[in-house]
C-alpha positions in Angstrom: -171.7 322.2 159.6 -173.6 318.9 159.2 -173.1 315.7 161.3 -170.8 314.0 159.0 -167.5 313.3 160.2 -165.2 315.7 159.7 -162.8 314.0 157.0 -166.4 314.7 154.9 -166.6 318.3 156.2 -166.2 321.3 153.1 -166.9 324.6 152.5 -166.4 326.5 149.0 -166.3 330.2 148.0 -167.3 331.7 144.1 -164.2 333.6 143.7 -162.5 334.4 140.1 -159.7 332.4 139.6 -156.6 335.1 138.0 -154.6 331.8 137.0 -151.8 329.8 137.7 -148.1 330.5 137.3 -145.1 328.1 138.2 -143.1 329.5 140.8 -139.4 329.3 141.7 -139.4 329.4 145.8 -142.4 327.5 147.8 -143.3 330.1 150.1 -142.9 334.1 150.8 -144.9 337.2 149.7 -142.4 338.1 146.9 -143.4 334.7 145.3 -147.5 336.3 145.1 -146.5 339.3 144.0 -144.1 338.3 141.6 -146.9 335.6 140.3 -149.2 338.3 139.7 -147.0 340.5 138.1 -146.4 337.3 135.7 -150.1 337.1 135.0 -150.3 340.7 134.2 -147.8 340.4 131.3 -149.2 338.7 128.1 -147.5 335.3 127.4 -148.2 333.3 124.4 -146.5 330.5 126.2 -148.5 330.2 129.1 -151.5 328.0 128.8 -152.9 328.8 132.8 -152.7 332.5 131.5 -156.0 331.4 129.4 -158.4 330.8 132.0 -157.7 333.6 134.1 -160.7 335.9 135.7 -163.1 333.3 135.2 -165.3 332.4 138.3 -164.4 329.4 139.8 -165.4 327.5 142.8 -162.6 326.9 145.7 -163.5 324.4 147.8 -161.8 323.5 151.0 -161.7 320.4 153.3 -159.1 319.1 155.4 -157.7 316.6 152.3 -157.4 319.6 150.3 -158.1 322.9 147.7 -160.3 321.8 144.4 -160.8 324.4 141.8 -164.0 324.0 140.0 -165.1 326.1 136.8 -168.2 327.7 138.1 -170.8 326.8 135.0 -169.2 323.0 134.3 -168.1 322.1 137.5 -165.1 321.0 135.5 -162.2 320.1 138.3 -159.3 322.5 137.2 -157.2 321.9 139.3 -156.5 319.8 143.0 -154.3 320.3 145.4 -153.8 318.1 148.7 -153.2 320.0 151.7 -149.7 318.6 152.5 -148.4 319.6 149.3 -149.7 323.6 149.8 -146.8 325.7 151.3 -148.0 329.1 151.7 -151.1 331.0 151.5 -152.0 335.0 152.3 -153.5 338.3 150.9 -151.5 340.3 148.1 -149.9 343.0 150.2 -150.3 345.3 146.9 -154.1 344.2 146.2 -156.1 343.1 149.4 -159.0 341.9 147.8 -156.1 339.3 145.8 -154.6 336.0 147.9 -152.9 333.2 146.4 -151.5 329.8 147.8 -148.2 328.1 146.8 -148.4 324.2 146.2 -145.6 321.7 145.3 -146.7 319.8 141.8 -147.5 316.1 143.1 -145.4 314.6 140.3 -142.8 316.5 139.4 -140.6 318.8 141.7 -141.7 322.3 140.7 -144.1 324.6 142.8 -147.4 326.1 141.3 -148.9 330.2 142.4 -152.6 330.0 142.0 -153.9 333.5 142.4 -157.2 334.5 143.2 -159.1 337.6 143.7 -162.9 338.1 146.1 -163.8 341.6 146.4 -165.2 340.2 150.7 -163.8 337.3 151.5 -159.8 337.5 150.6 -158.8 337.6 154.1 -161.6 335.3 155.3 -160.6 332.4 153.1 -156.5 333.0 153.8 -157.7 332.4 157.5 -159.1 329.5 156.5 -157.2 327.8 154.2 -154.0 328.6 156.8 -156.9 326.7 159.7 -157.5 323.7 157.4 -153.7 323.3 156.6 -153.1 323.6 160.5 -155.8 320.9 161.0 -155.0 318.6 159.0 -151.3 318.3 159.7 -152.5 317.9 163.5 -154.7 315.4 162.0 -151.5 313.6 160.2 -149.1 313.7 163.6 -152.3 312.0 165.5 -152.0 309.5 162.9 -148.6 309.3 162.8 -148.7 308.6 166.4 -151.2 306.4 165.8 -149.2 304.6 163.3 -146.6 303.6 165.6 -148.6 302.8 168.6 -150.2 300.0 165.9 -146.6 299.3 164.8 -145.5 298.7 168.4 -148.7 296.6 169.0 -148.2 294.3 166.0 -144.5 294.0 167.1 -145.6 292.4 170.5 -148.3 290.4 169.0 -145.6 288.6 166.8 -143.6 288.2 169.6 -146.2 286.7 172.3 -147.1 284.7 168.8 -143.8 282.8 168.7 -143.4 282.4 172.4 -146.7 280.9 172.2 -145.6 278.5 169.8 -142.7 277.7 171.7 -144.9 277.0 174.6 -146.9 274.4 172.5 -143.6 272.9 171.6 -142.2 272.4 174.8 -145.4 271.0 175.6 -145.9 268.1 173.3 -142.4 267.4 173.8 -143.2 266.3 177.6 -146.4 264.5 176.8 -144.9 262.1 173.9 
């Protein structure tokens, strides 16, 4: 890793991306195996279905997961950490893993599937570490949040004593 701070800090993996499939639960094994059996059946419906097993680039940082055609570097799809729910191996296919993430405008949930003949387990590890980080990373700054809340709070209030002071005071001068 480079010096930058770690808001900047990315890594990406070539892996082929097997597709896309909207989900009924957020989270649970069932919900990857059930995606890929989805993806297996032909669907004339199904739009995702199109792109599947093309190489794609997965990169990760602690704002999120951006799919990237491989030749284009087309952005296929982005999904912010805090909306991913669930993330692991196929327990049927190792070299297969998947993540779960909530659609940021409308309240449905979206499998991505994905398969990498060496690093499957390797970028479950690490997608599960980034999603750990940054909600760490969102309590600090929740915490900090409030601390700056509480501090603005008392800086109103020491504002209008401070104006009271000064009126009290030109009131005894005149």
């Amino acid at each position: 890793m480079s010096d930058t701070s770690e808001d900047d800090s990315e890594i990406s993996f070539s892996v082929k991306f097997l597709g896309r499939v909207e989900v009924v639960r957020p989270e649970g094994l069932q919900i990857l195996e059930e995606a890929a059996q989805r993806l297996k059946t032909p669907d004339d419906y199904a739009p995702e279905k199109a792109a599947k097993k093309s190489k794609v680039y997965l990169f990760l940082s602690l704002s999120g997961i951006d799919i990237l055609e491989n030749k284009t570097k087309f952005l296929l799809y982005t999904c912010p950490l805090s909306t991913v729910s669930f993330c692991a191996l196929l327990p049927s296919s190792p070299k297969v893993f998947g993540f779960v993430a909530r659609h940021p405008a409308a309240d449905m949930y979206h499998c991505y599937l994905f398969q990498s003949k060496k690093f499957s387990h390797v970028l479950v590890s690490t997608i599960g570490d980034a999603f750990r980080a940054s909600k760490k990373e969102e309590s600090i700054r929740g915490g900090r949040d409030l601390i700056v809340e509480a501090l603005r709070h008392k800086n109103k209030m020491l504002q209008r004593e401070n104006s009271e002071l000064k009126r009290r005071l030109t009131g005894h001068t005149e």
